[in-house]
DRENTOR-438723 format. One record per residue (C-alpha): x, y, z; residue in one letter. Coordinates in nm, 4 decimals. Example, Ala and Ser with C-alpha at 12.3 -4.5 7.8 and 13.67 -1.06 7.14 Angstrom:
# DRENTOR-438723
> u; v; w; rest
> 1.2300; -0.4500; 0.7800; A
> 1.3670; -0.1060; 0.7140; S
This chain:
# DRENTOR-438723
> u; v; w; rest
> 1.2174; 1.9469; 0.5481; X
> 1.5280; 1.8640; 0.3504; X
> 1.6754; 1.9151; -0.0020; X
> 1.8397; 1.5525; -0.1150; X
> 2.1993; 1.6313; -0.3218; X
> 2.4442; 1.3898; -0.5519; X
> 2.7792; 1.3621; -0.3351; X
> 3.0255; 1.1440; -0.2907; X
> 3.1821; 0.9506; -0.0058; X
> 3.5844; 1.0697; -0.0371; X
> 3.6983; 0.7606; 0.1671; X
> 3.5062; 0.4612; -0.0361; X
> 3.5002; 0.6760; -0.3783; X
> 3.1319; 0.5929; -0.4138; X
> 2.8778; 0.8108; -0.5431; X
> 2.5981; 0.8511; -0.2850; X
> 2.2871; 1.0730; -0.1854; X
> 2.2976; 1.3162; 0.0605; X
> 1.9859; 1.4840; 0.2297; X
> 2.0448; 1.8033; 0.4261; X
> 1.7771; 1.9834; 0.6384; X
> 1.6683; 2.3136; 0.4935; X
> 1.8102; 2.6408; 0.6620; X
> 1.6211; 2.7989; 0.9359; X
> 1.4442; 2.5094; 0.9941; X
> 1.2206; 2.4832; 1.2468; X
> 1.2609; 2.2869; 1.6214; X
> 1.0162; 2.0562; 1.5240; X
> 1.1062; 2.0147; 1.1920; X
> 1.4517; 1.9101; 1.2788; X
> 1.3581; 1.6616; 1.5176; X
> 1.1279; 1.5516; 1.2646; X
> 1.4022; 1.5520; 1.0455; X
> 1.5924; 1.3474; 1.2739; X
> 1.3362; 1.0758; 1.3190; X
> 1.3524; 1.0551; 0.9811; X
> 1.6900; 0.9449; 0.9683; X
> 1.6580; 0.6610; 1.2702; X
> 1.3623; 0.5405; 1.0979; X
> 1.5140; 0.4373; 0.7873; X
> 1.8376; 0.3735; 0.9235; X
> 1.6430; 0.0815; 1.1469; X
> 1.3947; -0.0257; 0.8724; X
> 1.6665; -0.2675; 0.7356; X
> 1.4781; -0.3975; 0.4219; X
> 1.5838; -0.4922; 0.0618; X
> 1.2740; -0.2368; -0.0630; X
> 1.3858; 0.0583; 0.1957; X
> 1.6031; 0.3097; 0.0950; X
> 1.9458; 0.2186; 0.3545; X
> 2.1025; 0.5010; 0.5354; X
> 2.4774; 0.5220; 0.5455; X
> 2.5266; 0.7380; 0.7977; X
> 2.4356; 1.0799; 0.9950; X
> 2.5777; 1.4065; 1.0098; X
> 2.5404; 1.6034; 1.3102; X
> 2.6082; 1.9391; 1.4346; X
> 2.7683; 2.0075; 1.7485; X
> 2.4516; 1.9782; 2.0321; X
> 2.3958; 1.6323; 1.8298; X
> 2.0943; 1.7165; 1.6420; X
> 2.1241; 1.6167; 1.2273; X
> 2.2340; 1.8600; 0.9823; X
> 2.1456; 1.5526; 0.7347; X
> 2.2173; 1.2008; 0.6476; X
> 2.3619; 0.9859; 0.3594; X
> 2.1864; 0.7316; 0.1943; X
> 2.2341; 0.4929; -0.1070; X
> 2.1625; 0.6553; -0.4387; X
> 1.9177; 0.5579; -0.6092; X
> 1.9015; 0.6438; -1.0097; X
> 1.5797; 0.5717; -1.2012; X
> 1.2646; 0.7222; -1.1516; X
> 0.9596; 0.7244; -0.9508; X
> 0.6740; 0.5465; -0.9820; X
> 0.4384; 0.8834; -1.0501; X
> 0.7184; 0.9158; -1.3853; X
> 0.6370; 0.6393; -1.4866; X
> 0.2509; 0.6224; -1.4443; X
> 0.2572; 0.9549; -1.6330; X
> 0.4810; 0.8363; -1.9101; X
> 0.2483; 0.5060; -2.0181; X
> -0.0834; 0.7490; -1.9581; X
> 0.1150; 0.9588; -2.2165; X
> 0.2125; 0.6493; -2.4436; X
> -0.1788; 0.5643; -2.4277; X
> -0.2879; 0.9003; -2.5034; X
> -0.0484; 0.8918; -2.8115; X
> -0.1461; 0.5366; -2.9501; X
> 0.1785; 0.3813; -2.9135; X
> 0.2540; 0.0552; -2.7357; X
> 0.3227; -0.0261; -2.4145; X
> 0.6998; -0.1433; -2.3951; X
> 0.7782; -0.3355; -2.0845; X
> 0.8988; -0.0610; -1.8568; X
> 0.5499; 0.1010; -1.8306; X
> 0.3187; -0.2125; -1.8623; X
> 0.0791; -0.3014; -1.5908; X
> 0.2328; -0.6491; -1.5032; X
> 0.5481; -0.4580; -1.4783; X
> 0.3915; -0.2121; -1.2526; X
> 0.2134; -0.4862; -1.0541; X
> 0.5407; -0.6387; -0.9235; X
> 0.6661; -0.2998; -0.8409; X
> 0.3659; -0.2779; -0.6198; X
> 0.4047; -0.5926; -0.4286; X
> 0.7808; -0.5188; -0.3322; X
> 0.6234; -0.1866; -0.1983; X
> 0.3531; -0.3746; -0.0106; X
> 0.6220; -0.6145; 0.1166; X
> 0.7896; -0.2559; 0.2559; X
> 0.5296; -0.1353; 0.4035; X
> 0.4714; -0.4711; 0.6031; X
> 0.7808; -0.5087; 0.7387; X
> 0.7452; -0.1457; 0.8608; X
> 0.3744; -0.2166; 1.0128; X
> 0.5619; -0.5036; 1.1365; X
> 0.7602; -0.3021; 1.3661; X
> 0.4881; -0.0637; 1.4608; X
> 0.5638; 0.2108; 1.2368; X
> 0.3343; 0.3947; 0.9666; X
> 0.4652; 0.6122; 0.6452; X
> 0.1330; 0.8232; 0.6319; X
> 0.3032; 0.9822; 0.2979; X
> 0.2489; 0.7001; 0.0594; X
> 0.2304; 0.8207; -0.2712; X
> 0.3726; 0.7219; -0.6465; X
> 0.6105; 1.0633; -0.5892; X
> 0.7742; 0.8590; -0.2921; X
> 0.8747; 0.5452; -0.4659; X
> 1.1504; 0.4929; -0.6834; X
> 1.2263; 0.2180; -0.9325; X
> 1.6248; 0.2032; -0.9526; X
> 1.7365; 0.1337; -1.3256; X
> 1.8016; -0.2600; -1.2241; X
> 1.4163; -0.2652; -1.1225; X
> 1.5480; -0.2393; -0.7882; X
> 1.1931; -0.0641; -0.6032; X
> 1.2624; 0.1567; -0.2651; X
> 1.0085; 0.2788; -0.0653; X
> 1.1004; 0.6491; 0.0327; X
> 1.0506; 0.9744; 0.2411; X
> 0.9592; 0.8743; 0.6302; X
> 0.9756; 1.1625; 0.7257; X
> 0.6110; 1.2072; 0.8736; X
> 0.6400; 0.8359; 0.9979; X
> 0.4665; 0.7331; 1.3063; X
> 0.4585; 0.4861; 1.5695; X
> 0.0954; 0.2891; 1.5529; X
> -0.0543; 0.4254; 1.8527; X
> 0.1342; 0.6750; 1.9894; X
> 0.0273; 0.9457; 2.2492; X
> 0.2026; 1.3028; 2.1239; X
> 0.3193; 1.3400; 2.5151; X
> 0.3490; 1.0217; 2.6687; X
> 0.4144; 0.7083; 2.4159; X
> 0.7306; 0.6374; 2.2801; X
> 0.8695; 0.5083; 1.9420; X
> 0.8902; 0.1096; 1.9663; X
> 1.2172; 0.1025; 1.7274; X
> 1.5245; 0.0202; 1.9248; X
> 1.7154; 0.2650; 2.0270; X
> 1.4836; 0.5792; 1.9134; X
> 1.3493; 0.7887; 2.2234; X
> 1.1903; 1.0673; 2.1479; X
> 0.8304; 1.0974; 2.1498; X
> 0.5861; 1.0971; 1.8521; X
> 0.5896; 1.4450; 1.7040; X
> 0.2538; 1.5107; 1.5476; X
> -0.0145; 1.5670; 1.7728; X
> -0.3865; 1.4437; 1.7555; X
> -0.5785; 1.7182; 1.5007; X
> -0.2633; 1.8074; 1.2895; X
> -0.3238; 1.7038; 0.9378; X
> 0.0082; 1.5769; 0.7549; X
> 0.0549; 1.4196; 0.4336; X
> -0.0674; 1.4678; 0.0807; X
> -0.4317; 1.4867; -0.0078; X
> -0.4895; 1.2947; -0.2765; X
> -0.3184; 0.9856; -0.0918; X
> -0.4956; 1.0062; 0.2922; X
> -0.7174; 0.7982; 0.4321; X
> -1.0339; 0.9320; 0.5417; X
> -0.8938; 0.9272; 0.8895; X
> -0.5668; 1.1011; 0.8339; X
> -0.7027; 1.3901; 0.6916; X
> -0.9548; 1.4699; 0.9943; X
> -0.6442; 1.4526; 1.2017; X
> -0.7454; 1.1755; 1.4005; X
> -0.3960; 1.0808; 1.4143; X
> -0.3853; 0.8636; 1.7324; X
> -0.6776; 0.6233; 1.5661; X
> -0.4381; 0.5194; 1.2754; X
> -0.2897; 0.2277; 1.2217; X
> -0.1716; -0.0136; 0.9520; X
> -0.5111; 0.0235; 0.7477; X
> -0.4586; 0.4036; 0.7002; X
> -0.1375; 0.2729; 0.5263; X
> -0.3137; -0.0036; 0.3376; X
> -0.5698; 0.2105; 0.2203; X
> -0.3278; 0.4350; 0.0840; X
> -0.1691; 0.1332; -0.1345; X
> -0.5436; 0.0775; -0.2729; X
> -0.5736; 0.4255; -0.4192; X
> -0.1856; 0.3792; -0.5732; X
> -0.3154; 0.0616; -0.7167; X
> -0.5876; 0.2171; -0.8515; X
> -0.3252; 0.4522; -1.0468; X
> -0.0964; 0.1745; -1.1777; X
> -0.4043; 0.0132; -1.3475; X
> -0.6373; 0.3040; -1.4452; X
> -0.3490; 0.5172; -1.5343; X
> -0.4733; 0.8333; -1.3157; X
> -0.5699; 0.9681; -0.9563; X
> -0.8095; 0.7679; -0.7930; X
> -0.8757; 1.1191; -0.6139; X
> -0.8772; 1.4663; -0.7914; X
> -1.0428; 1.7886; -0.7046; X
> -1.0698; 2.1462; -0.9056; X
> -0.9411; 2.2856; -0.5352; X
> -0.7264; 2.2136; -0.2242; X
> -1.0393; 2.2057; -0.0065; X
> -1.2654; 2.0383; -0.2427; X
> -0.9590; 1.8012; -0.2600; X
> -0.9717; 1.7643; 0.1178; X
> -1.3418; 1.7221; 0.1668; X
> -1.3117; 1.4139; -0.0475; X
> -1.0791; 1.2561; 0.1335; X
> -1.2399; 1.2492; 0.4771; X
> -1.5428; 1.0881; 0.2979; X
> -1.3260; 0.8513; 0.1116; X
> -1.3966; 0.9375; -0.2394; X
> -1.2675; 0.8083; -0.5618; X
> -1.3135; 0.8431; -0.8801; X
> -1.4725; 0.5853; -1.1267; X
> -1.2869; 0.2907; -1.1909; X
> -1.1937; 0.3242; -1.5767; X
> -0.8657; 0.3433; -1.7956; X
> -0.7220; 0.6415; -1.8964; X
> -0.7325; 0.5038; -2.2349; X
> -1.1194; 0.5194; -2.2392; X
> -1.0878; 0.1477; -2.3002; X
């Protein structure tokens, strides 16, 4: 829905990131959009991105929002780089070994409890969304397909403070990313989720951080698919052979 851009704040002289929705944009993608900004804005923990502030356009809607920049890199980088280190022979250096990537997995599971916590659901878990900041700082990213627990598409009502409009996928509609559903998610059964689809997201990233690759991969999109609803993985073995 958005492209994210280096800026800077003029009036603090800070460097910051800045995520404007894409031109011609849909309705529904812009509200989406918007959620997406009162979402994080209101998930005020250590491990979630914080959001500085909103732009808006003149009938109110956002034209994008500011958030803390984050440099480092993503957890997927650095799954790929140690599967690469492995594949070479070379030694693990602390960065990319598994206890390393452990910890950065329980600040993520701490994240996504606090969210659960206050009804909401990320349905777009993946090692693409999470960054590691270059402190080891960990951040949770990219709600914008969020989700109150429960909600109706025309009646029920996001449970953050402050946030009114109604939830904006309806039952059937498949969103998200394949190779990181639950089997639920991907039939669209959208009003049956709830914090497990979430928590059996974090079991396939798992999976990646210690085997070193997908738990679920498929020669096609639909063969992809058809694996998730009946909650296939792959073997449980090191990338290493080992």
């Amino acid at each position: 829905m958005g492209k994210v851009y280096r800026a800077e704040q003029l009036e603090l002289e800070r460097q910051v990131a800045y995520k404007r929705i894409l031109r011609g944009a849909s309705r529904l993608q812009r509200e989406r959009f918007a959620r997406e900004a009162r979402i994080t804005a209101q998930l005020d923990h250590p491990n979630i991105v914080p959001v500085h502030t909103v732009d808006l356009d003149d009938e109110g809607g956002a034209n994008g929002y500011v958030m803390k920049l984050v440099e480092g890199k993503t957890l997927r980088t650095l799954v790929a780089e140690a599967a690469e280190a492995h594949e070479r022979g070379e030694a693990i250096d602390r960065e990319h070994a598994l206890p390393t990537l452990l910890e950065h997995f329980l600040k993520i599971c701490d994240a996504v409890a606090f969210a659960h916590d206050r009804n909401v659901l990320h349905r777009d878990l993946k090692p693409a969304n999470l960054m590691v900041g270059s402190f080891g700082e960990v951040y949770v990213m990219d709600w914008g397909i969020a989700r109150s627990i429960g909600a109706s598409e025309s009646r029920e009502r996001m449970s953050l403070p402050g946030a009114a409009e109604p939830d904006l996928t309806a039952d059937g509609e498949i969103v998200g990313s394949a190779a990181y559903m639950s089997p639920e998610q991907v039939m669209g059964q959208n009003e049956l989720l709830d914090a497990r689809s979430d928590q059996y997201v974090l079991g396939l990233i798992l999976f990646e951080l210690v085997c070193l690759k997908k738990a679920r991969e498929a020669p096609t999109t639909e063969e992809l698919y058809l694996a998730a609803s009946r909650g296939e993985v792959a073997p449980l073995s090191h990338v290493s052979k080992r």
